[in-house]
C-alpha positions, 0 to 999 in steps of 0.5 A: 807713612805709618807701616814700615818692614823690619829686617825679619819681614814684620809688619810694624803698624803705627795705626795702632796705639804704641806707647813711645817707650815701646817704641823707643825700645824698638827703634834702638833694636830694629831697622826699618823699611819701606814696604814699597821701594825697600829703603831704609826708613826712619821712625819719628817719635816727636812729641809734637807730631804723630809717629811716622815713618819717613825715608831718609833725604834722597829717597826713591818713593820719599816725595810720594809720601812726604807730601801727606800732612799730619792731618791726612796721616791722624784721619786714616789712623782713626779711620784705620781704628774706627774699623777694627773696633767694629772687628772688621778686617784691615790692613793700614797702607795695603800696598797691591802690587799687582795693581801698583796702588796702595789705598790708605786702608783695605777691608773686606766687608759682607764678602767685599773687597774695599779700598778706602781712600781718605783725600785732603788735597786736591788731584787731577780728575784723570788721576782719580778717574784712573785710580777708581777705575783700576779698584773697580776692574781689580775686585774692589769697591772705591770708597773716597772720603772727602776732608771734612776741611773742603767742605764749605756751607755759604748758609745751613742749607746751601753749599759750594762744591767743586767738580774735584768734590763731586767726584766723590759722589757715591750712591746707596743701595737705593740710589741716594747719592750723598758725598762722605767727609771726614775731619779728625780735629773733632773725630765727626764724619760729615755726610753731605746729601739731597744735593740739588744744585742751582748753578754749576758750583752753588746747591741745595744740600743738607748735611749731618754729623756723626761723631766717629764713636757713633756711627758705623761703617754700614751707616756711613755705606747707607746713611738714611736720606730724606730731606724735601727742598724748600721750594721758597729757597730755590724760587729765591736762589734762582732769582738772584742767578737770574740778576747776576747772570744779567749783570755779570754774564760768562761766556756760557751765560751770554750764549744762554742770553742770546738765545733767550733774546733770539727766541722773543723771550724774555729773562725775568718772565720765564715760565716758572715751570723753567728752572724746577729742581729735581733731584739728578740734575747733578748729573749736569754741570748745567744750571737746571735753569739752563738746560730745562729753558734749551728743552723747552725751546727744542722740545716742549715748544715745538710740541701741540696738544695731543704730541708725544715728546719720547726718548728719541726726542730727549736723546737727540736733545742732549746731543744736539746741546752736548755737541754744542757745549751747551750743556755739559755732564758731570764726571761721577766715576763711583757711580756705575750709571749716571745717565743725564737722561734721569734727570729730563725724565724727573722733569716730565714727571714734575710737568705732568704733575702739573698737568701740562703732560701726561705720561703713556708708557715709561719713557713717553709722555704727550702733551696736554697743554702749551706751557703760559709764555708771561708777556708782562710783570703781572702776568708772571706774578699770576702765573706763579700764583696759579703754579703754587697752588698745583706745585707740590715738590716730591723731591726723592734724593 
């Protein structure tokens, strides 16, 4: 850890730049304590490694700390820096007790209370769940930032992220939602926005780097976000989904199948009105794929010209599949409102751009025409024809 206690009460922060001499000078003079259980500590001065506190072998709270590597301890010291060059307030390892929890910084901002959490290792989603949700109910503003390190693009537009990296979804004033990271090897933040995901692990994305020494803090709360997905990319990505899911089905995928068997439909010639991205389909652990096909079948289909589709049949929708396991939510504890339903209702506002629906009032639509059911390759093939010429995609993240 990087703040330790003297016996006088004085806060000693290794967060700020120490020389080692004076750090020698003051390890041989004082002795040191945990400013959370009250033991004895040591201060560690290799030339190797940062300098830390540590508690001796045995200690009460030693297990908690020792398992934060060098790479966590350098990223919250930057972080720590990176604050209080902009003057803002902070206090390094704020340990509250009331709350029995100690963010890796806290600040206050424009009047707020932050409690800014740098994670490197993986923990269980009812940990963070539990730790948001104690900052939020106690006047904070939960800020986690992603190692830089778990970030993994598979090609320059086309990232993998776990459930565990989607918990650190965070959402602008504006409601542009994007994921912050930050790797202290090359002192560059990483922001990670316009995630439109095609399968339960794969999306779109498109991220943007920030060395440290050029971004503020008000960049990082509110970075600007407007990159429109390249449609061609999707149509190529969920056709390969759509090969692999007929190869290499999982349970879910076979159900998915069925249905699509038992209905007389048929993969390969799915409308391609079936699968359009939109931008809080992240809202879903569900491939868009997936639960746009299961709402055509319960709604759309069963719908004539001139029908209503309302928030009554997009409700009992999502319940009837929730309740089935066919559909799954994503666990987004930062984010105040993340209601499913968003994502349908940009559905319908891409259909009725299509023309196959028009909209009456916010939530209620009525249909204008059945969607074209393919029925061989070259039917699909004009299909997709006549639907590029109409689709345009307006993707607002």
């Amino acid at each position: 850890m990087l703040t330790a206690i003297t016996k006088m009460g004085n806060r000693i922060c290794l967060g700020l730049d120490y020389q080692k001499d004076t750090l020698l000078n003051l390890r041989c003079k004082e002795e040191f304590f945990c400013p959370v259980c009250g033991e004895s500590v040591l201060l560690k001065l290799g030339d190797q490694r940062i300098f830390h506190f540590a508690h001796k072998q045995g200690g009460v709270c030693r297990d908690f700390f020792e398992n934060e590597s060098i790479y966590h301890m350098e990223g919250k010291r930057q972080l720590y820096q990176w604050l209080l060059k902009q003057k803002i307030p902070s206090v390094l390892e704020y340990n509250d007790k009331e709350i029995q929890q100690r963010p890796d910084i806290m600040f206050q901002f424009n009047g707020r209370k932050y409690a800014l959490e740098y994670q490197c290792s993986t923990i269980t989603e009812s940990i963070f769940i539990k730790r948001t949700n104690s900052y939020l109910q106690n006047g904070y503003i939960p800020i986690w930032i992603l190692s830089s390190s778990q970030i993994h693009f598979k090609r320059k537009n086309c990232v993998s992220l776990s459930n565990f990296q989607y918990l650190f979804l965070r959402t602008t004033s504006s409601g542009k939602l994007f994921i912050p990271s930050y790797c202290p090897e090359i002192h560059q933040f990483q922001i990670v926005e316009s995630i439109i995901p095609f399968s339960t692990k794969n999306a779109f994305a498109h991220h943007s780097l920030y060395q440290i020494k050029n971004i503020g803090l008000n960049d990082l709360l509110e970075p600007q976000i407007n990159y429109p997905i390249d449609f061609s990319s999707w149509n190529r990505e969920i056709d390969k989904i759509k090969l692999n899911w007929t190869i290499h089905p999982s349970r879910q995928h076979k159900s998915f199948l069925n249905e699509i068997y038992n209905s007389h439909l048929n993969l390969f010639l799915l409308p391609p009105e079936i699968g359009l991205p939109v931008p809080h389909t992240l809202y879903f652990q569900t491939s868009p794929l997936i639960w746009q096909l299961y709402f055509y079948l319960d709604i759309i289909s069963s719908k004539n010209p001139n029908d209503f589709i309302t928030l009554e049949d997009i409700n009992f929708f999502l319940k009837k599949r929730i309740a089935r396991k066919e559909i799954m939510y994503r666990t987004l504890p930062q984010l105040e409102r993340s209601n499913p339903v968003v994502a349908i209702l940009e559905y319908l506002f891409q259909l009725e751009q299509l023309g196959i629906i028009t909209r009456k009032r916010e939530t209620t639509f009525q249909l204008k025409r059945k969607i074209f059911i393919p029925k061989s390759n070259r039917e699909i093939e004009e299909a997709k024809v006549l639907f590029y010429q109409k689709y345009q995609p307006i993707l607002s993240i």
